[in-house]
C-alpha positions as CSV (number, residue, x, y, z in Angstrom):
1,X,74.4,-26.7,-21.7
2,X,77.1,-29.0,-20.7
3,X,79.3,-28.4,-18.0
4,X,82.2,-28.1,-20.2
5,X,80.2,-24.8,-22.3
6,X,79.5,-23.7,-18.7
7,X,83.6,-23.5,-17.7
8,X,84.3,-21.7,-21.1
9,X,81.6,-19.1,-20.7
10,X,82.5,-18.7,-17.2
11,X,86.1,-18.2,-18.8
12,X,85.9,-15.8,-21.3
13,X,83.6,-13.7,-18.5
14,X,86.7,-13.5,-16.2
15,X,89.1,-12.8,-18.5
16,X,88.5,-8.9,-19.2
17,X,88.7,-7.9,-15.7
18,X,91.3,-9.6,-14.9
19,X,92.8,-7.7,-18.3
20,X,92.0,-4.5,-16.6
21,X,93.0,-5.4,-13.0
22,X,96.4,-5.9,-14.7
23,X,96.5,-2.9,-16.3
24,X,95.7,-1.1,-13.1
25,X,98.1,-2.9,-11.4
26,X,100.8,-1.9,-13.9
27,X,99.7,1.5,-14.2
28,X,99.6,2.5,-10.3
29,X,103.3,0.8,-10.2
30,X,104.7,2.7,-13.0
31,X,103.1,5.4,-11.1
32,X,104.8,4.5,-7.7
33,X,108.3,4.3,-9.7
34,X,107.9,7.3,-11.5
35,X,107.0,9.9,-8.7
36,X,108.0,8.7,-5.6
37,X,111.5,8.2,-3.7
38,X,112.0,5.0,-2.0
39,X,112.8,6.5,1.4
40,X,110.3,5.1,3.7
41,X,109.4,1.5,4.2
42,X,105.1,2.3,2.9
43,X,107.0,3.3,-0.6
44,X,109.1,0.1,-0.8
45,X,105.8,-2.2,0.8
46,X,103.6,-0.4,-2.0
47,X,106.2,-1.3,-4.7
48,X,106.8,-4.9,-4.1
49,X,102.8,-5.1,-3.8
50,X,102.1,-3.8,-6.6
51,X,104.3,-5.4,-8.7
52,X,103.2,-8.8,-7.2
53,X,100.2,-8.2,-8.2
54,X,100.6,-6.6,-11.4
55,X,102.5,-9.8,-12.3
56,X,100.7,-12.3,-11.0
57,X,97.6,-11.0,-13.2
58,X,99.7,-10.6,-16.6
59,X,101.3,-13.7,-16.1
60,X,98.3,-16.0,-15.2
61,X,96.3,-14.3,-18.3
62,X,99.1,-15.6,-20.5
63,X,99.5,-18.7,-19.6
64,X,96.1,-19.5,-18.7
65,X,96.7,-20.6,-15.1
66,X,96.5,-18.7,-12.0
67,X,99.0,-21.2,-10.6
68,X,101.3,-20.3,-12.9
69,X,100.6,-16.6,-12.3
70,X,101.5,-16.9,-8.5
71,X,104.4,-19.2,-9.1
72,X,106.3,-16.7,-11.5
73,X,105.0,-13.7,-9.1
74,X,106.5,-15.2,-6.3
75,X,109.7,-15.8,-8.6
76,X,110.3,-11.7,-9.8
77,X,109.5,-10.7,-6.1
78,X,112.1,-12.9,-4.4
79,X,114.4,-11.9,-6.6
80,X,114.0,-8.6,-6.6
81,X,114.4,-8.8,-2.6
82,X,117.6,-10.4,-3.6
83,X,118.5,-7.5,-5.3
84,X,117.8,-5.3,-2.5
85,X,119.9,-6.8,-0.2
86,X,122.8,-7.3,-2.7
87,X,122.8,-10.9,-2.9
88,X,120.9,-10.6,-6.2
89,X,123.6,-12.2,-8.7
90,X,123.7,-14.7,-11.6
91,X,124.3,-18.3,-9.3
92,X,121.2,-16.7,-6.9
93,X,119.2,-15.9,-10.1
94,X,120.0,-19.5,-11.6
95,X,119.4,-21.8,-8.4
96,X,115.8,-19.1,-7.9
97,X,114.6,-20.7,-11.3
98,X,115.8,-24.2,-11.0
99,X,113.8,-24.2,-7.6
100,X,111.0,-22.7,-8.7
101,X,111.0,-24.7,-11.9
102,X,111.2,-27.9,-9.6
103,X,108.2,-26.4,-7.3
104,X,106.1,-26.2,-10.4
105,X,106.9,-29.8,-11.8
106,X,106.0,-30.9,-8.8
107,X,102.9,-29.1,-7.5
108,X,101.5,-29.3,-11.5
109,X,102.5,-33.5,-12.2
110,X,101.9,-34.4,-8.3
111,X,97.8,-33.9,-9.6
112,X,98.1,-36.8,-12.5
């Protein structure tokens, strides 16, 4: 077996639980949004957590790329802080993406 059939198989083995992770993820968060008030600082820590997470997972199973994943993760969660502290608005939203867009021209072409 070549190296190459090794990489797939080791592929398509990871792939199903990080499919469930995600679901997990996304489950415990709608869980955390549905029941709980955010009053206290564990509630808002567990939120932004498990969202990372839950996106990170979704994300780097759709495009294949874990690098990807955490890019965009990182992406949603900074904006959302944003949005916390009420700087969240379309000029913050559209320089967010241009610099992560840069970030991930550069850490993904800097490699060729």
């Amino acid at each position: 077996m070549s190296k190459l059939e090794a990489a797939k198989n080791k592929r398509k083995k990871n792939f199903l639980p990080a499919l469930l992770l995600a679901i997990v993820f996304w489950v415990f968060w709608g869980w955390i949004v549905y029941s709980s008030v955010p009053e206290s600082g564990l509630t808002i820590f567990l939120f932004y957590l498990l969202l990372f997470a839950a996106v990170f997972f979704t994300t780097a199973l759709a495009f294949g790329n874990s690098n990807l994943g955490l890019l965009s993760a990182f992406w949603v969660i900074v904006f959302l802080n944003f949005r916390f502290f009420k700087i969240g608005n379309v000029l913050n939203l559209s320089l967010l993406t241009v610099i992560f867009l840069l970030l991930g021209f550069y850490l993904f072409h800097r490699k060729t």
